[in-house]
LUMZAZA-743083 format. One record per residue: residue number from 1; residue in three letters; x, y, z of N, C-alpha, C, CB in turn. Coordinates in Angstrom, 2 decimals. Glycine has a CB too. Example, Ala and Ser with C-alpha at 12.3 -4.5 7.8 and 13.67 -1.06 7.14 Angstrom:
<pts>
<pt k="1" r="ala" n_x="13.19" n_y="-5.69" n_z="7.80" ca_x="12.30" ca_y="-4.50" ca_z="7.80" c_x="13.20" c_y="-3.30" c_z="7.80" cb_x="11.31" cb_y="-4.47" cb_z="9.05"/>
<pt k="2" r="ser" n_x="12.85" n_y="-2.25" n_z="7.08" ca_x="13.67" ca_y="-1.06" ca_z="7.14" c_x="12.90" c_y="0.03" c_z="7.87" cb_x="14.08" cb_y="-0.60" cb_z="5.72"/>
</pts>
This chain:
<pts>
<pt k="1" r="unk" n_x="0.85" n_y="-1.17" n_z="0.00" ca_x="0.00" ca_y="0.00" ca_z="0.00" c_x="0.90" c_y="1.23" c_z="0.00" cb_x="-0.97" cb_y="0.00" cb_z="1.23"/>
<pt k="2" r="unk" n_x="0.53" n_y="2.64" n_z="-0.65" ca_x="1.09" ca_y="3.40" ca_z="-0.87" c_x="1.43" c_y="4.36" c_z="0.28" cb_x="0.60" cb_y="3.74" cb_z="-1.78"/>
<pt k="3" r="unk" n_x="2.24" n_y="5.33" n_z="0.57" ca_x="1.60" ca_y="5.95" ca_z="2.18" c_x="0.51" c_y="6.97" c_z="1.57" cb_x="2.99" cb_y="7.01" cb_z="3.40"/>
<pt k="4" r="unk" n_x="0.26" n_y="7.25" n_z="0.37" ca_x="-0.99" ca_y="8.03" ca_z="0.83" c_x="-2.50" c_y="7.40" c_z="0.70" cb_x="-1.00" cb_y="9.31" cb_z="0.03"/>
<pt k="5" r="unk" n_x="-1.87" n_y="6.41" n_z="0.43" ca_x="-3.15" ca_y="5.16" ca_z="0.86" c_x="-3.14" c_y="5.26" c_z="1.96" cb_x="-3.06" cb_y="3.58" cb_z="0.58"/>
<pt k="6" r="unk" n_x="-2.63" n_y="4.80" n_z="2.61" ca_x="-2.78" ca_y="4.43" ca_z="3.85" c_x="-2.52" c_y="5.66" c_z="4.17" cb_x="-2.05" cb_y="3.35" cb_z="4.44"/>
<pt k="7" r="unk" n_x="-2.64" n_y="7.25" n_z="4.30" ca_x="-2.86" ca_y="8.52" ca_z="5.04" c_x="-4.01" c_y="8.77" c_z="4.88" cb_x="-2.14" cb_y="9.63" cb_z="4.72"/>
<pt k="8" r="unk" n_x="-4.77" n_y="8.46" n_z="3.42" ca_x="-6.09" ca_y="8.36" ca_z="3.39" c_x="-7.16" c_y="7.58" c_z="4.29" cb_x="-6.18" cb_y="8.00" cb_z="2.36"/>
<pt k="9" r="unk" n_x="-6.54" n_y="6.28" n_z="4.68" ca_x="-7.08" ca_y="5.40" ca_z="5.79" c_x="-7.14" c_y="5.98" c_z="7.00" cb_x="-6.35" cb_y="4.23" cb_z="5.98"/>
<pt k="10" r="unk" n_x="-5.90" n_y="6.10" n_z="7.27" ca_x="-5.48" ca_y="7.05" ca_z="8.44" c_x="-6.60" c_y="8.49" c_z="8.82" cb_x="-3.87" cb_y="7.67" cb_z="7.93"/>
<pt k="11" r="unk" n_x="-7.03" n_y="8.74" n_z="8.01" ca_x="-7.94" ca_y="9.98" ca_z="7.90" c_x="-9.13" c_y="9.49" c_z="8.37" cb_x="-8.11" cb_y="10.62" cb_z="6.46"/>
<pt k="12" r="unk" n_x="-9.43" n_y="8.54" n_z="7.74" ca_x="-10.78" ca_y="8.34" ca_z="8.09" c_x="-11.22" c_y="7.52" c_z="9.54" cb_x="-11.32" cb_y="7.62" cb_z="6.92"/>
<pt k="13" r="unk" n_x="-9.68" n_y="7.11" n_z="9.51" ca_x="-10.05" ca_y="6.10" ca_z="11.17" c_x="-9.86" c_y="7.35" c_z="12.19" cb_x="-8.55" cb_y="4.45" cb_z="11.72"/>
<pt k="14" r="unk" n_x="-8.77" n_y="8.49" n_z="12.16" ca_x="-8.95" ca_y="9.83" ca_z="12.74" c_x="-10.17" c_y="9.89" c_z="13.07" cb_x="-8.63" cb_y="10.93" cb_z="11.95"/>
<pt k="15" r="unk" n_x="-10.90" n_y="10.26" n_z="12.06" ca_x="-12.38" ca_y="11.08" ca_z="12.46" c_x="-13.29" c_y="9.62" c_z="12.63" cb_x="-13.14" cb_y="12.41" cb_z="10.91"/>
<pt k="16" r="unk" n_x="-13.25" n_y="8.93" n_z="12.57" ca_x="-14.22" ca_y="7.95" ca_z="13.58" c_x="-14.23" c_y="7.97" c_z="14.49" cb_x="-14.24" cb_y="6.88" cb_z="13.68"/>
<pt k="17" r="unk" n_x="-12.83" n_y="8.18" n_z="15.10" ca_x="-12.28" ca_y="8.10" ca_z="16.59" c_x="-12.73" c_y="9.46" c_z="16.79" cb_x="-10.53" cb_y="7.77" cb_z="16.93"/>
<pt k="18" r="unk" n_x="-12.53" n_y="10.71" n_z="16.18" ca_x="-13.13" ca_y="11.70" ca_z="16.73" c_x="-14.68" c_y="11.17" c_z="16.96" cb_x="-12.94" cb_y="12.96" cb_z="15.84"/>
<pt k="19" r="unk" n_x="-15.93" n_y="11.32" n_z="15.97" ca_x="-16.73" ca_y="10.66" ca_z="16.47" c_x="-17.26" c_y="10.24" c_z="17.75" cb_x="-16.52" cb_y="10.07" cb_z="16.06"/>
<pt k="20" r="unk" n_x="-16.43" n_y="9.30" n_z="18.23" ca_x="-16.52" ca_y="8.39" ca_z="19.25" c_x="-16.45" c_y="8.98" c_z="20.75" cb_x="-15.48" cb_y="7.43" cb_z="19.02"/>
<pt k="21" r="unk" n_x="-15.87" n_y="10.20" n_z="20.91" ca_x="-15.28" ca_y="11.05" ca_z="21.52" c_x="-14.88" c_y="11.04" c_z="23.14" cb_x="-15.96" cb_y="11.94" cb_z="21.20"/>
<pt k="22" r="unk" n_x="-14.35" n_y="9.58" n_z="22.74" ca_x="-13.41" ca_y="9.19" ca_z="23.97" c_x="-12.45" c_y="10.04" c_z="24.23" cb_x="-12.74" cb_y="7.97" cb_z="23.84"/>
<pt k="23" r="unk" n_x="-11.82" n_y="10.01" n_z="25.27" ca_x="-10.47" ca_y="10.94" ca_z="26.19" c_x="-9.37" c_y="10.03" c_z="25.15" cb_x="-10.23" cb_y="10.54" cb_z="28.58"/>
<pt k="24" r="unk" n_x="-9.76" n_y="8.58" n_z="25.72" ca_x="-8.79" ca_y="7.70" ca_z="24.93" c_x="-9.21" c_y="6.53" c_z="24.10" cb_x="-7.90" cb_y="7.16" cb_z="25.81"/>
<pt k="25" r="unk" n_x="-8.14" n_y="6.70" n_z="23.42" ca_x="-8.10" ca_y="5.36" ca_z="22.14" c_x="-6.96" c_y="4.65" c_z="22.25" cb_x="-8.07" cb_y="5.83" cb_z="20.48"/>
<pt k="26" r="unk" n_x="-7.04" n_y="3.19" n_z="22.25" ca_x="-5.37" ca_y="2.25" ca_z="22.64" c_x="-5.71" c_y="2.03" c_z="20.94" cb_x="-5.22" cb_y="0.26" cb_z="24.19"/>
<pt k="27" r="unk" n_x="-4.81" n_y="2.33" n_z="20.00" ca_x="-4.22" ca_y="0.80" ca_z="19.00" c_x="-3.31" c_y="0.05" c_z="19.29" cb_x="-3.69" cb_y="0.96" cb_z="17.71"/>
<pt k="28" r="unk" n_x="-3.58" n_y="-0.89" n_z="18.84" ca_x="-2.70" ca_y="-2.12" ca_z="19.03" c_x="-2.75" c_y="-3.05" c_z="17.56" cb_x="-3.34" cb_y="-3.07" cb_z="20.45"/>
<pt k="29" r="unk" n_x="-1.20" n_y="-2.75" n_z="17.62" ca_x="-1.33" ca_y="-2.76" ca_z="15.77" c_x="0.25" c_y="-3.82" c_z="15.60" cb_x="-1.10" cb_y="-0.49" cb_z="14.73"/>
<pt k="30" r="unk" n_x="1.12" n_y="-3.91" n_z="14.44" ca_x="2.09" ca_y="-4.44" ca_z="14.40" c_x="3.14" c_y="-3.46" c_z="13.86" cb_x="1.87" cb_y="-5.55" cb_z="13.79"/>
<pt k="31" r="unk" n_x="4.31" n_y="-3.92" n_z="14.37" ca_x="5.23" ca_y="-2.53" ca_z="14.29" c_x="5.20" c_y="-1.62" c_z="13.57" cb_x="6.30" cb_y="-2.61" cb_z="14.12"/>
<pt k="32" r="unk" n_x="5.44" n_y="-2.35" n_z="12.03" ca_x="5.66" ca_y="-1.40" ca_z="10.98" c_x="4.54" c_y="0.14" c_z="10.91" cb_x="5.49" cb_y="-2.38" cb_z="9.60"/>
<pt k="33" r="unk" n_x="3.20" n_y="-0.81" n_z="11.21" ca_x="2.05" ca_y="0.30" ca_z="10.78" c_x="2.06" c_y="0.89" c_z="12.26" cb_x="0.29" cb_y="-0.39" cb_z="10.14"/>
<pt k="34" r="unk" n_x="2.52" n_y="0.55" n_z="13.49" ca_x="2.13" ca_y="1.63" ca_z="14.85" c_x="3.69" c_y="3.10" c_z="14.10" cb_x="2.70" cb_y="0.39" cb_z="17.34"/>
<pt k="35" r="unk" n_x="4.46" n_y="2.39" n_z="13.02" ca_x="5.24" ca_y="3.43" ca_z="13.29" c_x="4.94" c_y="4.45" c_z="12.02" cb_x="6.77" cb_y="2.94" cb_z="13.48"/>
<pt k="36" r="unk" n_x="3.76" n_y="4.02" n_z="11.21" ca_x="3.48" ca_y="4.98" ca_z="10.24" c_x="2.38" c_y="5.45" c_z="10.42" cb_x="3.55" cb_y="4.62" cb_z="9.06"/>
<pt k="37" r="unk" n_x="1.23" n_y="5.07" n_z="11.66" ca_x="0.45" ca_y="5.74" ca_z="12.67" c_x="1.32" c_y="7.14" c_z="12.89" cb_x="0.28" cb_y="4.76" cb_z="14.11"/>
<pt k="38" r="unk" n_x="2.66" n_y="6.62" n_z="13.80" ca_x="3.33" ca_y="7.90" ca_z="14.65" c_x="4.10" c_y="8.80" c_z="13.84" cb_x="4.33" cb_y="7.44" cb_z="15.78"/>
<pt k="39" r="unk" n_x="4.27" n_y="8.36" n_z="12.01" ca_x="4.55" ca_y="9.14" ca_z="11.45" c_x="3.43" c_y="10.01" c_z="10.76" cb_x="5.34" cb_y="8.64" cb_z="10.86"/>
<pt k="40" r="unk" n_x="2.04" n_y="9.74" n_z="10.50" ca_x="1.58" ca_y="10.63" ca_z="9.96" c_x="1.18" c_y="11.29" c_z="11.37" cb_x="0.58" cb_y="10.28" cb_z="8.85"/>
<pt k="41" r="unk" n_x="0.88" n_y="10.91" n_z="12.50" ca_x="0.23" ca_y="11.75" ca_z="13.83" c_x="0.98" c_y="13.17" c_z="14.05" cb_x="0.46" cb_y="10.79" cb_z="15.37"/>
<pt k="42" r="unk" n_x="2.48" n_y="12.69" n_z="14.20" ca_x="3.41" ca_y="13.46" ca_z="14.36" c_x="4.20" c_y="14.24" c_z="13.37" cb_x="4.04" cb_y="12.87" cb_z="14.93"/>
<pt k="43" r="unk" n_x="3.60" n_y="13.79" n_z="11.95" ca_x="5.02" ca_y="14.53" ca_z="11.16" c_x="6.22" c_y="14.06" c_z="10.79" cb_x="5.56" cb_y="15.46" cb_z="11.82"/>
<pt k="44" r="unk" n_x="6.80" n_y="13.69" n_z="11.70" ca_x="8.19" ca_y="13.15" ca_z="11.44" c_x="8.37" c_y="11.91" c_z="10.71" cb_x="8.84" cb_y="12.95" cb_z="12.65"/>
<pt k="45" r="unk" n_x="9.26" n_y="12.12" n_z="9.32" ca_x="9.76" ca_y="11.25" ca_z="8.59" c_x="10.45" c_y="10.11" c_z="9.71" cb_x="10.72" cb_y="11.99" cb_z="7.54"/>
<pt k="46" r="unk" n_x="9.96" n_y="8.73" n_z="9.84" ca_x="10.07" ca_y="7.63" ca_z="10.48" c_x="11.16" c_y="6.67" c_z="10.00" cb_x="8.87" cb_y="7.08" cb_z="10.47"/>
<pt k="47" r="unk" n_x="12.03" n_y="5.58" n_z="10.10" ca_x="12.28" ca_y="4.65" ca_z="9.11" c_x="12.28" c_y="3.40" c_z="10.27" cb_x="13.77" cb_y="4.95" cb_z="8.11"/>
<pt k="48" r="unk" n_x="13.19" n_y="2.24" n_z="9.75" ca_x="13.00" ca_y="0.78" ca_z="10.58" c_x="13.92" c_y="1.46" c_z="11.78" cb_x="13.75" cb_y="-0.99" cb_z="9.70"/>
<pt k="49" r="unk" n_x="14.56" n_y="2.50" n_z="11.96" ca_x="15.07" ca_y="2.28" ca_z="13.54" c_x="14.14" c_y="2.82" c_z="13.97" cb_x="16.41" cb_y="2.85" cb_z="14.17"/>
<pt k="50" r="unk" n_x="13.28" n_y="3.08" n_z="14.05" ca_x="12.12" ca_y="3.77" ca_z="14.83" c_x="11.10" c_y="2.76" c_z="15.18" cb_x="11.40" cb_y="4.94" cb_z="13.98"/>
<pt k="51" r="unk" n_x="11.53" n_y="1.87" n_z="14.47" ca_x="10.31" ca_y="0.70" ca_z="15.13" c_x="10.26" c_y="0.21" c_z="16.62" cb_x="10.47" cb_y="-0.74" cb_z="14.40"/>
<pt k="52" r="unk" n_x="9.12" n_y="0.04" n_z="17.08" ca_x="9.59" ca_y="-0.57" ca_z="18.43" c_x="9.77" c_y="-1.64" c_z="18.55" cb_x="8.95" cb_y="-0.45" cb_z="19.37"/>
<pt k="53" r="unk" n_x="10.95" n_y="-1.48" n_z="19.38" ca_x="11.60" ca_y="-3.30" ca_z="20.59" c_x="9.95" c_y="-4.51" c_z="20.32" cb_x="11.75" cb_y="-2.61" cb_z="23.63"/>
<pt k="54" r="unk" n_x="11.18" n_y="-5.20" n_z="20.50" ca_x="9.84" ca_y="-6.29" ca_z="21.16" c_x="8.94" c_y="-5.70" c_z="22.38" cb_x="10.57" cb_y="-7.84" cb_z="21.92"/>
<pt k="55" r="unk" n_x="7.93" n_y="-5.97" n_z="21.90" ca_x="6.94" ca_y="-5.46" ca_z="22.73" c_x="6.84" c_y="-4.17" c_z="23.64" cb_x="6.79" cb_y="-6.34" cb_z="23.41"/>
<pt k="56" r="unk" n_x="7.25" n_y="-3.78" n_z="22.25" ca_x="7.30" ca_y="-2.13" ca_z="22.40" c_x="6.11" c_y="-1.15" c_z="22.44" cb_x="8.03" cb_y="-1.62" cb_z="21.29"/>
<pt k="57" r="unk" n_x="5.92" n_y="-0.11" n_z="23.00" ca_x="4.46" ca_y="0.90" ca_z="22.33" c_x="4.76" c_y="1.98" c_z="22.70" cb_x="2.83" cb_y="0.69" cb_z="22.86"/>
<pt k="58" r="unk" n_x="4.45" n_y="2.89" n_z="22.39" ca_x="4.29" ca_y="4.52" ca_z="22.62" c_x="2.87" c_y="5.39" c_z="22.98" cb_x="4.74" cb_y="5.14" cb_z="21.29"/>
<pt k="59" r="unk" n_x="2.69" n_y="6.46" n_z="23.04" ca_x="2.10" ca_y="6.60" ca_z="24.15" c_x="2.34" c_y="8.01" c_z="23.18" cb_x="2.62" cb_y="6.09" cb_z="25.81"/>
<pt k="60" r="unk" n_x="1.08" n_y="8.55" n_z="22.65" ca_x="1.13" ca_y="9.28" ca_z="21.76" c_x="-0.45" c_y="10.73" c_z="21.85" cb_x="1.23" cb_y="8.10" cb_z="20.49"/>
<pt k="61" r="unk" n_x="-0.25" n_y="12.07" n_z="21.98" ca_x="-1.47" ca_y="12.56" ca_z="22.39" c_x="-1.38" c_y="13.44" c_z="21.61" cb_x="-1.77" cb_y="12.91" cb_z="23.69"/>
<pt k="62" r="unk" n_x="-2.65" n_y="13.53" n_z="21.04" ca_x="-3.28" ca_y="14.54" ca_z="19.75" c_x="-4.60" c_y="15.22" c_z="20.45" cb_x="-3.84" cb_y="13.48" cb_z="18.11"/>
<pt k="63" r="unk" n_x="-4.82" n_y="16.17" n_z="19.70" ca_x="-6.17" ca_y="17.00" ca_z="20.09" c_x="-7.31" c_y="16.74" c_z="18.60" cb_x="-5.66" cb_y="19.04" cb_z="20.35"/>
<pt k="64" r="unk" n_x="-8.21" n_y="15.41" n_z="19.12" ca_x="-8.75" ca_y="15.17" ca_z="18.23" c_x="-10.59" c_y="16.24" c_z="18.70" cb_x="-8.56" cb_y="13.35" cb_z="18.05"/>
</pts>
């Protein structure tokens, strides 16, 4: 998938979750995609060292 495929996805699961209008939302996803989650959330160009450890996660806050 392309990333703006998947920024397009990303968009729309955004505003569901807005929607929903919990304080919080957990994903729980597999590395590659929690780290292109934290690259479109955040901006920052990501690559494989940014992936997390084994059983790794981050802990990430937006103003949805």
């Amino acid at each position: 998938m392309s990333e703006n495929e998947f920024n397009l996805i990303v968009e729309m699961f955004m505003k569901q979750c807005r929607i929903l209008g919990k304080e919080k939302i957990y994903i729980v996803s597999h590395d590659g995609t929690i780290t292109s989650y934290r690259q479109f959330i955040t901006g920052e160009k990501l690559s494989r060292v940014d992936f997390p450890k084994e059983t790794g996660w981050f802990k990430l806050t937006i103003n949805i």
